[in-house]
N, C-alpha and C positions, 0 to 999 in steps of 0.2 A: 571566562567567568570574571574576567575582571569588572566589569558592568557590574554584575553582582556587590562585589568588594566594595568599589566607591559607594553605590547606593546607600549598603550596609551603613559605615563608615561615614558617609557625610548628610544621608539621606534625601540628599537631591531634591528637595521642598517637599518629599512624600515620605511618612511616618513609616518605616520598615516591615513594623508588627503588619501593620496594611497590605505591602505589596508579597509580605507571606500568606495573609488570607487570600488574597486577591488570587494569588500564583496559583495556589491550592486548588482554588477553584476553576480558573485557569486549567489546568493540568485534567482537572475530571469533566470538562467541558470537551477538550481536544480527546481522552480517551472515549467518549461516550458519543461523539459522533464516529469516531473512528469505528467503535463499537457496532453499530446499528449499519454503516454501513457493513463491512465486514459479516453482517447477519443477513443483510438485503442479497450480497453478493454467491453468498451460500446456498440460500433459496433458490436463487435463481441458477445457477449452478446444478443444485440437485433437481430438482422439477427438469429441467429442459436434459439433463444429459443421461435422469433416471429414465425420459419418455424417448432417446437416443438408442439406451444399451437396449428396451425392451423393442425399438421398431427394429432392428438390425436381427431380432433372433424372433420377428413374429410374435410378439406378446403384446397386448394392449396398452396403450399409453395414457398417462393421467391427466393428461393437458392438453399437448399437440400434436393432433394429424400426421401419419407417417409421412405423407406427401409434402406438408410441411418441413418435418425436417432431413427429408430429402433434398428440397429445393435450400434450406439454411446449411444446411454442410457439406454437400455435394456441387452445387452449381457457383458462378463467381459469386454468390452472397456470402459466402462463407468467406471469401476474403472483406467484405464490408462489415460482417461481423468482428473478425478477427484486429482490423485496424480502424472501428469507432470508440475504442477505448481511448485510442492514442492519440485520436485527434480531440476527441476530446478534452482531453485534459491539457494538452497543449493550448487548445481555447480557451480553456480556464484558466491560463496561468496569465496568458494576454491580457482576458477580461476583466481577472478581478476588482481590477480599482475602480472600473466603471457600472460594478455589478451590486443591487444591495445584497444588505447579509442573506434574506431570505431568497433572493435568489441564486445565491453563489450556493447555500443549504442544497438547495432543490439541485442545481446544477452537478454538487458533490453527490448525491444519490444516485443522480442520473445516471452517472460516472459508474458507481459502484453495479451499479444493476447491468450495465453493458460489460462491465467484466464480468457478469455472475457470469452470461452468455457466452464472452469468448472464452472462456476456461471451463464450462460447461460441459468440453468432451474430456476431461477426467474420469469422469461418473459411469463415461462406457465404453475405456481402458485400462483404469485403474481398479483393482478390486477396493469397497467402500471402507473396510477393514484397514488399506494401506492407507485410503486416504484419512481416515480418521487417526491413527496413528499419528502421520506426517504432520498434522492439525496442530495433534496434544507437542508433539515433540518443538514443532517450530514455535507454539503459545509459550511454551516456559522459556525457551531461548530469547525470545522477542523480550517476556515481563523482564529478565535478567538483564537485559543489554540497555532496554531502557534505564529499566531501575538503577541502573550506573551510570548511564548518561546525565541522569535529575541529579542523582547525589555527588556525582566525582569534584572534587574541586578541580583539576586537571583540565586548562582549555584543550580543547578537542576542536577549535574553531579551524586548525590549521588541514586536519584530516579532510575538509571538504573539496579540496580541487583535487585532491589525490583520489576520492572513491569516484569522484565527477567522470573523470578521466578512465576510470576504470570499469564505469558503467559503459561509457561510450565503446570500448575498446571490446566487451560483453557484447553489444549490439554490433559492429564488425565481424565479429567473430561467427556471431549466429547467423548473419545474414549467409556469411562465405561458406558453412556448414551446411548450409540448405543445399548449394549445389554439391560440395564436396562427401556428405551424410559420412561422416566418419564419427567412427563411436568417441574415437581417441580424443577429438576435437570435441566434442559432448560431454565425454565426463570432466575433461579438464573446465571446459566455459559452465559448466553446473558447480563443481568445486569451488570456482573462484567466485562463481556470483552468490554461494552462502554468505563468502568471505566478505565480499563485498557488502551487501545489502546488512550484515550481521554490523559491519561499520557505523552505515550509512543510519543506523536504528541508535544507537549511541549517541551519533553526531547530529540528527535531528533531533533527539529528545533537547541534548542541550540546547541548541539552538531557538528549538520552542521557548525554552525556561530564560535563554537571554534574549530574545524576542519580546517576553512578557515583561520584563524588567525594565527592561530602555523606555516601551512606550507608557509603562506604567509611571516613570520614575519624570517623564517629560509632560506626563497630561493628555497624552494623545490617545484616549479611553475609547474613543469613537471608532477605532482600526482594529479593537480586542475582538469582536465578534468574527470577522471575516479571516483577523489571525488565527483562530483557533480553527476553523474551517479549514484553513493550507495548512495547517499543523497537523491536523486529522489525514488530509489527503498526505501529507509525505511517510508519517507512522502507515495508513493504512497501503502504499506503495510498498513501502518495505517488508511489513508482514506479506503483502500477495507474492512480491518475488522472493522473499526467502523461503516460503512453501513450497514453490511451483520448483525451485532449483533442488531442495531437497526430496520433493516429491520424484525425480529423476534418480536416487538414489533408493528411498525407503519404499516406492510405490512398486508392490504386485501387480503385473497385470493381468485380468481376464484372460 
């Protein structure tokens, strides 16, 4: 936060009062994409995984052909499902400087809707009860952690190679579990990744806020659109995995 301080303080040729409006708005920019995505990906979620639980017990489905999603969760498309999220967004992160704002927009939806998919079978494992639960409980955690991250004077810039490191070390672990399926190694890599991402939510909110600051405070107004875009996509990464890790503790199953 020291970025913050000198602006304050010297005002860096840009009038303070400003890059408090500016921020402001900023901030309900990055939460309201994040927003909308996070709504697209629940849709998509429920539709595909309500038409899931009812083909698997013989009930009608509201969208897609059992045959459909037999061949999406049963056959290798279920792993093309499961890893276009991933590739995605890693494209996105290459792309973005060569991408405009409204396409990097459209790309972040895209994003979000192929996760509605790969987390889709929630809906016909999880009773709808746990997952909504899971929802309420990890939305107040997230508003709270953010909401400390915007106000804390405390840099928090140092936490980033430490949760980096830590996510990575999550994806090792889940991979080795696959073959090993030990619960012991499951509830420990679920514990640690609230922990983790519950960080990771803190330490990008600030980041956003000194994100908006520097280029605010340099003239570089032209970068605010597409900022707000990967600000959106790292909040809305951290709300999907601290749900999905706690949903491993709060979720009833069928």
């Amino acid at each position: 936060m020291a970025e913050y301080d000198t602006v304050r303080r010297a005002g860096a040729g840009v009038q303070t009062s400003a890059i408090d409006v500016g921020l402001r708005a900023h901030m309900n920019r990055v939460y309201g994409l994040m927003s909308f995505a996070m709504v697209l990906t629940g849709l998509v979620a429920y539709v595909v995984g309500s038409d899931l639980a009812s083909a698997r017990i013989g009930q009608d489905t509201m969208l897609l052909s059992p045959g459909l999603l037999e061949t999406m969760f049963t056959s290798p498309v279920r792993y093309i499902i499961m890893f276009a999220p991933l590739l995605v967004v890693f494209a996105f992160g290459a792309g973005i400087n060569r991408m405009s704002e409204n396409t990097a927009r459209m790309v972040f939806f895209t994003f979000a809707g192929l996760m509605g998919l790969s987390i889709s079978w929630i809906f016909a494992v999880y009773t709808g009860i746990s997952i909504a639960n899971t929802f309420f409980v990890t939305a107040i955690a997230f508003a709270g952690l953010s909401l400390w991250g915007y106000t804390t004077k405390k840099d928090i810039s140092g936490w980033g190679s430490f949760l980096i490191m830590g996510v990575i070390g999550l994806i090792v672990a889940m991979i080795v579990n696959i073959w090993l399926q030990s619960p012991a190694i499951q509830f420990a890599v679920s514990g640690i990744g609230v922990l983790i991402f519950a960080g990771l939510t803190a330490y990008d909110t600030q980041k956003i806020k000194t994100t908006y600051i520097q280029m605010a405070s340099t003239g570089q107004t032209e970068w605010l659109g597409k900022a707000a875009i990967m600000g959106a996509l790292s909040l809305y990464l951290d709300f999907i995995n601290m749900f999905m890790f706690l949903l491993q503790f709060m979720g009833n199953r069928n």
